[in-house]
N, C-alpha and C positions, 0 to 999 in steps of 0.2 A: 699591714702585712698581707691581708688578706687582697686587697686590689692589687698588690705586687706579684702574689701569685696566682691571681684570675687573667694577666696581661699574655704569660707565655702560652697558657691554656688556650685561648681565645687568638692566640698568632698560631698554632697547631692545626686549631677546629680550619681557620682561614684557608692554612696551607692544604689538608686536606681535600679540603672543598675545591679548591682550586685544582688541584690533583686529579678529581673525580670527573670534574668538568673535561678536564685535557684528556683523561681517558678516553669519556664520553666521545669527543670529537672524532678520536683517533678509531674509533669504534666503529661511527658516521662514517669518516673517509673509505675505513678498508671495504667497508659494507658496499658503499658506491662504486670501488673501485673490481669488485668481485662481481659487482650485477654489470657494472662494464665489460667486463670479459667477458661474459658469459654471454652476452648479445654481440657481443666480437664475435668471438668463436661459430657462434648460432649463425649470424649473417656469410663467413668464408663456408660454414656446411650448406649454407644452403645455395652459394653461388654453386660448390663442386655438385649438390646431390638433386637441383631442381627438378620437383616435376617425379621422380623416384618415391614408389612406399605410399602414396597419399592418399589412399583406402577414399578413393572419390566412388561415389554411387550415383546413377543417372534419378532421374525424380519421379521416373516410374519403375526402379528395379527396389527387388527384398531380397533381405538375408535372411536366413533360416532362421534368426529370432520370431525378425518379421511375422513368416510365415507361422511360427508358432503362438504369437499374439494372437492372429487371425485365425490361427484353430481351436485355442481357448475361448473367443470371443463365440466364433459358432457353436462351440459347442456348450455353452453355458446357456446362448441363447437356446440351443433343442431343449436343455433338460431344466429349462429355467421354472417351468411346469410339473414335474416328477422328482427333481430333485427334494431332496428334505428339506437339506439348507434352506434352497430357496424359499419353497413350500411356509417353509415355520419362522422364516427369520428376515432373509433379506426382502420378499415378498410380504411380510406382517408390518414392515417397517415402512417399506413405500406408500405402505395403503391406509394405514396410522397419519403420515404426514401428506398423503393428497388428499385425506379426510379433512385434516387441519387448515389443508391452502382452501378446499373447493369452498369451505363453510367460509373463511374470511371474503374469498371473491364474493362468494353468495350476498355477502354484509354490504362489501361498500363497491364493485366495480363489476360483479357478473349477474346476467339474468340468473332468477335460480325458483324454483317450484314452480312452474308455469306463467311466473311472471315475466314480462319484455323488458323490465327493470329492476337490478339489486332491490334488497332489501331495506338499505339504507340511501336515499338517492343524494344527488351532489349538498343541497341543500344544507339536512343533518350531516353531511360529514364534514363541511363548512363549519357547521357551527359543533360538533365536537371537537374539530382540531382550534378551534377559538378556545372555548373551555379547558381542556384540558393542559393549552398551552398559559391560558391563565391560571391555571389553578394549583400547577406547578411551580411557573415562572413569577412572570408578570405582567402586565395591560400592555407593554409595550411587544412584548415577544404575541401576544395574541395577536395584534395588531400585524405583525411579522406575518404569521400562520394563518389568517385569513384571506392576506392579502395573496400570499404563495400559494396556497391550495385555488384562488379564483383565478387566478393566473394560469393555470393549468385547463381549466372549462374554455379561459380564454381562447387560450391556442392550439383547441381544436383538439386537445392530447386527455383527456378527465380520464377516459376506460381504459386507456396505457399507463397513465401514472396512478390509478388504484391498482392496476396489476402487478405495479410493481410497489406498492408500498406496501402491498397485502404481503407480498413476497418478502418481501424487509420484513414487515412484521411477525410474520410466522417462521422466520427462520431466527431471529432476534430472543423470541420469544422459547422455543426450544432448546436454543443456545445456551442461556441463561439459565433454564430448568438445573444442568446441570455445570455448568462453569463457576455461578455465585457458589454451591457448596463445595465443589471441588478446591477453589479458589480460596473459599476460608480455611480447605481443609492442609492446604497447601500453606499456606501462614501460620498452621498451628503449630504444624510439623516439618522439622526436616527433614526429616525423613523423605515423606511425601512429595515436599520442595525440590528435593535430587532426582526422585524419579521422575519428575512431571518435566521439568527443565531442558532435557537432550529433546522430549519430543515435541514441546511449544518449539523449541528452535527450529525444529525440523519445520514445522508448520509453516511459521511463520517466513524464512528464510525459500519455500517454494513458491515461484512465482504461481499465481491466482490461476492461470490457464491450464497449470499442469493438473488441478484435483479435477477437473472434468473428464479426463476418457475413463478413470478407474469407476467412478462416480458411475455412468454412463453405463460400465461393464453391470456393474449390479443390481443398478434402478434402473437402468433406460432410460431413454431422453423427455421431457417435460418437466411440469414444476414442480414434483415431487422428488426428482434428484437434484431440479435447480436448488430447492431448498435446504434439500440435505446436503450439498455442496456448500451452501452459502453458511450453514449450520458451523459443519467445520470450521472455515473460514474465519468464522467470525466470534468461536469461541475462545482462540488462547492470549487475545487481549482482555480481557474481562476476567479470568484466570491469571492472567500478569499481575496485573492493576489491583485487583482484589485481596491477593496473597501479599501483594505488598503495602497494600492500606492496612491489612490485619498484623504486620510487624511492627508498621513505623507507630503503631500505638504508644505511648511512653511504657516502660515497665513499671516506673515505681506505679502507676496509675493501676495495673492490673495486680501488682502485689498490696497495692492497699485494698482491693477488693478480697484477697485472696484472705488478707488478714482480717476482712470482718464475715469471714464464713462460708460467702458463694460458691455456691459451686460453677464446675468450668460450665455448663450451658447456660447458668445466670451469669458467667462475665462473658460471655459469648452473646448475649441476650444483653443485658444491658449496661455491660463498659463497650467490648472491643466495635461491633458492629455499629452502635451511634456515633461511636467518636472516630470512623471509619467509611463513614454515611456517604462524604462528599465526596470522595476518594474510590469509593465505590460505583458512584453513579460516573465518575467520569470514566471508570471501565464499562459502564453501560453505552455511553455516548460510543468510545470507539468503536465498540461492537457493532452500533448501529452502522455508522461510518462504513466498517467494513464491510459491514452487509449490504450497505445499497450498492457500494460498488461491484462485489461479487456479484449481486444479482442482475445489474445490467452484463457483465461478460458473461452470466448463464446466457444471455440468449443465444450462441451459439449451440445449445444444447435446449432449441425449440423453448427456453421458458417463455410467456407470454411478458408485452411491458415496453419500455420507455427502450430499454437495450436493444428489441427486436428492431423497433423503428429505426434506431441510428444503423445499425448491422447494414438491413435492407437497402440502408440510404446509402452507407457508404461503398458497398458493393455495386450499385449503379451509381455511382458517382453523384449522388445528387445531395450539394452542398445545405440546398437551404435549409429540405429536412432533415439532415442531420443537426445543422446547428440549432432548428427549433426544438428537435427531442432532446440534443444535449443542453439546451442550456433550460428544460425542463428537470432534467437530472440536477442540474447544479443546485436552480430553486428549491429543489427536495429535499437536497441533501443540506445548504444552509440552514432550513428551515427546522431540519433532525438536531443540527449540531446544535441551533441557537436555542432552542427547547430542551434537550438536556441538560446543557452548558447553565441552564437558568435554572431548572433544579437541582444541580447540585448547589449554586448560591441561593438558594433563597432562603432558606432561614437566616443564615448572616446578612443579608442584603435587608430581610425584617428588621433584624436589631437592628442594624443602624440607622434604618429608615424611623422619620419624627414625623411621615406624614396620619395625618387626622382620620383618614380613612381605614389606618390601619385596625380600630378598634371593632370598623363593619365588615372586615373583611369575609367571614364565615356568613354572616346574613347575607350580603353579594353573593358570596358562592352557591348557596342556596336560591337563590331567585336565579342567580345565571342557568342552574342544572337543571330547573322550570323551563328555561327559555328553550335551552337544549333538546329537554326534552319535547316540545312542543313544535322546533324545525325536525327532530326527528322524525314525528308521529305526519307533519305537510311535507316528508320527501317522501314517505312508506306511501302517503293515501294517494296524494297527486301527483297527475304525471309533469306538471311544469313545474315542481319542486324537484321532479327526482332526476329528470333529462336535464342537460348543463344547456341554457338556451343559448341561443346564437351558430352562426357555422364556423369555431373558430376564425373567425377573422382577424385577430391579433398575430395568430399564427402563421397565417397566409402571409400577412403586411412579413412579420420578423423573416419567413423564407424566402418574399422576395428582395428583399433588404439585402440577406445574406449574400443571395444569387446575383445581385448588382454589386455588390464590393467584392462579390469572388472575381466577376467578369471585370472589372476596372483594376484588381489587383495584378491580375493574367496580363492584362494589356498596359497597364504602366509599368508595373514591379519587375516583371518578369527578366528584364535584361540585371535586373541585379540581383534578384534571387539565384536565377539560373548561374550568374557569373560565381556566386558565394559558396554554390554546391558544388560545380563543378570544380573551384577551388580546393574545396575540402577533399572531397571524392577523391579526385586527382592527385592533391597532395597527399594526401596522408590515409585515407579509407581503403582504398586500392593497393599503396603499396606495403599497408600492413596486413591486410589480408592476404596479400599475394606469401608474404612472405608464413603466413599462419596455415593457410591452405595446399599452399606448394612443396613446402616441405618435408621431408619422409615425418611420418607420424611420431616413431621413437626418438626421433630428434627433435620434435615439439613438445613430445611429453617430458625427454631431460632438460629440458630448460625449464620448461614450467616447475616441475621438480626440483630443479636446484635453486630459480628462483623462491619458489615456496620457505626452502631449507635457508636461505643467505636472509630473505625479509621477514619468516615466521618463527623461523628452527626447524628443529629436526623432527617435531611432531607435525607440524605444517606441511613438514618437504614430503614425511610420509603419508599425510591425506593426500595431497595433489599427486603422489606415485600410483595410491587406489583410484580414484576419481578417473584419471588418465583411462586407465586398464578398463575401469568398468565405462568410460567413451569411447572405448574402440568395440569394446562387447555389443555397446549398441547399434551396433553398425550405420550410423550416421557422423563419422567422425569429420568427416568434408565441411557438412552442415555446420556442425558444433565449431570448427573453426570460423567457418564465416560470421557464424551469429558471437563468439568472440571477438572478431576485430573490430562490429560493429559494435560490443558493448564498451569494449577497451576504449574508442572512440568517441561514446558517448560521455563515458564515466569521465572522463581528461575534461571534455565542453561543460562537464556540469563541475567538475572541481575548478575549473576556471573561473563561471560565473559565482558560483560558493567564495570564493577567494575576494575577487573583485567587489560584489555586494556584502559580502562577510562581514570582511574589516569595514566599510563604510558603516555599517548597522554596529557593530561591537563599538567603533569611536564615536558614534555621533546618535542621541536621542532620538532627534528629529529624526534623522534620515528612518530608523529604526521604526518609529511610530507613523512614519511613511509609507512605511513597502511591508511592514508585518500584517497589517489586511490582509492585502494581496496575495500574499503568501501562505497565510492561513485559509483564503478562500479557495487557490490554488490545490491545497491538499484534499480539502475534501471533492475538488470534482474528480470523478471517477474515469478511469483510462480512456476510454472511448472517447470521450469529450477532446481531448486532446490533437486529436487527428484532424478536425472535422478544419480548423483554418489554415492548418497545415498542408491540406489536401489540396486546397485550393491557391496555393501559393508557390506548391515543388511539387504539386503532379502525386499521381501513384509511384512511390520510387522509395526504396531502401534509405533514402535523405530524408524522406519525410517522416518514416518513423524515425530514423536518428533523434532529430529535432525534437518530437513529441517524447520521446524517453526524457530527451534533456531537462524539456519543460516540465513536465512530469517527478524528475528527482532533482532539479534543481532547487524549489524551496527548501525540503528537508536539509541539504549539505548548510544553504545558508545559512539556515537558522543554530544547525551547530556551530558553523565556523565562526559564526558569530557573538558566540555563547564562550565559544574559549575564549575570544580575544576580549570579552567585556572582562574577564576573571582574570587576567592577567594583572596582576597585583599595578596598582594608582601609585605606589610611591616607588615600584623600578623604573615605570614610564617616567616618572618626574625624575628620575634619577639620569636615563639615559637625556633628557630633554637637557638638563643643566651642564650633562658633559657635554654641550653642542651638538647633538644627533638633529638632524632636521627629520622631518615626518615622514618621506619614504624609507630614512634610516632605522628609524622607530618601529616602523612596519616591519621592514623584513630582518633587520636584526635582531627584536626584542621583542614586538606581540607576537608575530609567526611561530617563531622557535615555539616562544613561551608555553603557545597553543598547539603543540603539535599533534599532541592526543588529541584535540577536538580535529585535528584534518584526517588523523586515522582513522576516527570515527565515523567522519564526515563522508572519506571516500568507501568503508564501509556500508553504510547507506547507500549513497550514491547508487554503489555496483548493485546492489539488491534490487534494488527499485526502478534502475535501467534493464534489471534480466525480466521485471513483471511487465514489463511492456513489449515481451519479444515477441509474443504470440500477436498480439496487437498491431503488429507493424506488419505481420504475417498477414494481415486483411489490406494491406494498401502495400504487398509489392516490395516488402522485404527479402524475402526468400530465406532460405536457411528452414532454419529448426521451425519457425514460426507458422510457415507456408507447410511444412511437413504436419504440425499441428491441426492447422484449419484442416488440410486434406484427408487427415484418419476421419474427422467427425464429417466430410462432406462425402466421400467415396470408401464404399463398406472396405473394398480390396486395401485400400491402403491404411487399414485400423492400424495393426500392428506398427506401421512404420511411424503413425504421429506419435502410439504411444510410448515409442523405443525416443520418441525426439525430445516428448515431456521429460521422458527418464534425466536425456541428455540436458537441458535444461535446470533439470534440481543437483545434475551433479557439478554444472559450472557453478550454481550459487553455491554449493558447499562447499568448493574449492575454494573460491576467493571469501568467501566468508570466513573461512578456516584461517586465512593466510590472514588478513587484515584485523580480525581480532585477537590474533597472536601478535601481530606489527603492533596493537594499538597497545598492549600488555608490553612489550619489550620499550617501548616508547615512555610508560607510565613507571616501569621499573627503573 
């Protein structure tokens, strides 16, 4: 009786499902067929209205924002001295943390009390960064870090890359001070969780270039706003990451403590934080991550370091030392990741280790910290311990390396590069721009609007109505188009190759344990790095950032899209396989769909991390917002206008960030 009436229940549940699905579709269709029109309609206005409305500005004119940036800017500078504020706050604050940088340079990368050599010279910080990568990690990650930091003496670069890891570390270091308690305090509470959340987004969603001019308004240029810059930057992931090791705790685990008495700082103290430990240091890692990256694009804002060199290099075009400082940066950065990466496992990596020597480990660490201490005390007393000997000549050989494969790229490549960009440019960069920049502004803004409102809703449509308003306020609204078509363009080249290597990674092991290296080494090298072979291959040109954005966010999309398509449930695939689907029909009938949240996500990403590279491209010949940016920090007159450009900058990522995390939510619903 009872299977007799489980049959009609279950033929209901069916038809339902089936019903939902057909909605579903019908939902897709109008959807498509409404952002059709509205690019209909868009393209007949702009044939009748070209060229009318288009709030274009010449690249040395301001509008009275401008000019009021520029009177706030001078005039802060007068009273930066008399003022209170300054006087007691924003001036205690500077001097606090170029207290904190000069004493680290002092340590390991600047002359300092009358000596010609740090305090600690190459030598001891050699064998610190061995020690302490062992003593964390393990023999092999030391091995790692000894060989990366001598690598550095090699190629000529030791007093650039302590100045910039002084810089990491002192901005790492005050980050932390106060992100780890905020961060638990933020998992304890929701409270605190809702307020901290609108403004990590904000943070984190501004690309890297724009905290510099406000930065700059308060501290002035050098490594005391570099640092406080990179501070920000680098605190709301450790903050993220933190608040959410302190939830994913189990509960029953915190109520069985709760039930033999504890109070909350003893389950804070010895449940939530240990069981929390690994999870937490990998918010450390990002943080660091973050920070070397920030702190190479401080060097447009005079900080000292590895940034300054690629900057210098790339502004006179000179390939090889950029590629030698950048792929000093990368060494640095692997060497950060793979040293924290190794203490968050190492106590698990103990347990399971059955080797013999684990029982001497603590006596080792003790004679290593001897040894330690003993290169330290021969880098402090002698000068051949403390100057990194040799004239980098490793560094020479890698520049001129560089500089023959740039010269042999130019003169073989060149008729296929140039055929590829011109391609692009011409097809499609050009005539989306034409159509983004030509057209009357209000007529750009209600399309962006309505698309907002057709892919987000109607709370999306109404952020892109504000957004809009306040890009015309900034009176760069020209710029802000251009630097749109180029990001629209990039974001399309990078969900392309996300799609293409996606699914290959989401269906196949191998291919996955192939190109996931790469891709994770990829993320940690920091912006800059990314120009440097790109420069040499398409010239100084609006193409060659494109490319570098691309490269740039293309690992992350993969690695989502790839992430949905592994999750796509094993027995509908085997299902669509058995009803004869062959593998391209499996791809786009069944994993794609199936994943379509991980592509909203994906091109979420994407667009982010193509807008943090706008200012970047701004140094090799982008123009747009990016060019307006370098020029406030390079020509006092035109402060105002870079800083009206940064504005414009944070308000395209809030736009589309707005829109696509509403798509990815309508998607998931």
């Amino acid at each position: 009786m009872t299977a007799v009436m489980d049959k009609p229940q279950k033929t209901d549940e069916a038809e339902t499902a089936a019903t939902a699905r057909t909605a579903g579709g019908a939902t897709r269709i109008r959807r498509s067929v409404v952002v059709g029109a509205l690019l209909l309609v868009w393209l007949l206005l702009f044939a009748l209205l070209r060229g009318k409305q288009t709030l274009s500005l010449a690249a040395a004119d301001l509008t009275g924002l401008h000019r009021w940036f520029n009177d706030v800017n001078d005039s802060i500078g007068a009273s930066r001295d008399s003022n209170p504020l300054f006087l007691y706050f924003f001036n205690e604050i500077r001097l606090a943390i170029d207290t904190l940088v000069t004493f680290v340079q002092g340590l390991i990368s600047q002359p300092t009390g009358g000596r010609p050599v740090p305090q600690i010279g190459w030598l001891g910080v050699v064998g610190i960064a061995g020690y302490v990568s062992w003593a964390v990690g393990n023999w092999r990650v030391a091995l790692l870090a000894v060989a990366g930091f001598t690598f550095f003496g090699l190629q000529g670069l030791w007093q650039e890359s302590m100045d910039t890891l002084a810089l990491t570390l002192s901005a790492v270091l005050v980050a932390l001070l106060f992100a780890i308690p905020l961060g638990v305090w933020a998992g304890l509470s929701d409270r605190v969780n809702r307020l901290v959340t609108p403004f990590l987004d904000f943070m984190q969603t501004m690309p890297t270039f724009v905290y510099l001019a406000p930065m700059t308004l308060f501290f002035l240029i050098g490594p005391a706003s570099a640092t406080i810059t990179t501070v920000i930057y680098a605190a709301p992931p450790a903050i993220r990451i933190t608040a959410h090791a302190i939830r994913a705790v189990p509960q029953t685990t915190v109520e069985a403590g709760d039930s033999m008495g504890v109070t909350r700082w003893q389950s804070l103290v010895k449940v939530l934080l240990p069981m929390s430990r690994r999870t937490v240091v990998m918010g450390v890692n990002q943080s660091i991550m973050a920070a070397l990256a920030m702190v190479t694009i401080t060097a447009l804002i005079d900080a000292p370091g590895l940034g300054k060199t690629v900057v210098q290099a790339l502004q006179s075009l000179d390939v090889g030392t950029a590629f030698n400082a950048g792929l000093a940066i990368v060494v640095m950065a692997i060497v950060l990741d793979r040293v924290t990466t190794a203490a968050g496992g190492r106590e698990e990596a103990a347990r399971r280790s059955r080797s013999r020597f684990r029982a001497w480990r603590r006596p080792l660490l003790a004679a290593g910290a001897v040894a330690t201490a003993a290169l330290v005390y021969l880098s402090h007393t002698f000068v051949w311990a403390a100057e990194f000997p040799g004239e980098g000549g490793t560094g020479s050989s890698i520049a001129r390396a560089a500089d023959t494969a740039t010269a042999w790229a130019q003169d073989n490549l060149s008729g296929l590069t140039n055929a590829f960009r011109d391609a692009l440019t011409n097809g499609l960069l050009n005539p989306f721009q034409a159509l983004l920049t030509d057209s009357p502004w209000w007529l750009v803004g209600a399309a962006l609007a309505g698309l907002g409102v057709v892919l987000g809703g109607r709370r999306a449509g109404a952020t892109v109505a504000v957004c809009v308003g306040l890009l015309v306020g900034t009176g760069v609204w020209s710029d802000a188009m251009t630097t749109l078509a180029s990001t629209l363009v990039a974001t399309v080249l990078v969900m392309v190759l996300g799609a293409v290597f996606g699914v290959c990674m989401g269906r196949s092991l191998l291919v996955d344990r192939m190109l996931r290296p790469s891709l994770d080494a990829a993320q940690v090298m920091p912006p800059f790095v990314y120009l440097v072979p790109f420069l040499a291959l398409f010239g100084a040109t609006r193409f060659t950032a494109i490319v570098a954005a691309v490269v740039y966010a293309a690992p992350v999309a993969i690695k989502i899209i790839a992430d949905g398509v592994r999750n796509v449930s094993g027995s509908t695939v085997e299902a669509a396989t058995s009803a004869g689907c062959n593998t391209w029909q499996i791809i786009t009938k069944v994993q794609l769909p199936m994943a379509r949240s991980a592509l909203t996500l994906a091109t979420n990403q994407g667009l982010i991390y193509v807008l943090s590279m706008v200012v970047v491209g701004g140094l090799v010949g982008a123009g747009a917002l990016g060019y307006d940016v370098v020029a406030g920090f390079s020509q006092g007159e035109l402060y105002g206008k870079g800083l009206a450009a940064g504005l414009a900058i944070v308000l395209l990522g809030v736009m589309f960030d707005r829109i696509t995390q509403a798509a990815a939510r309508r998607t998931r619903a």
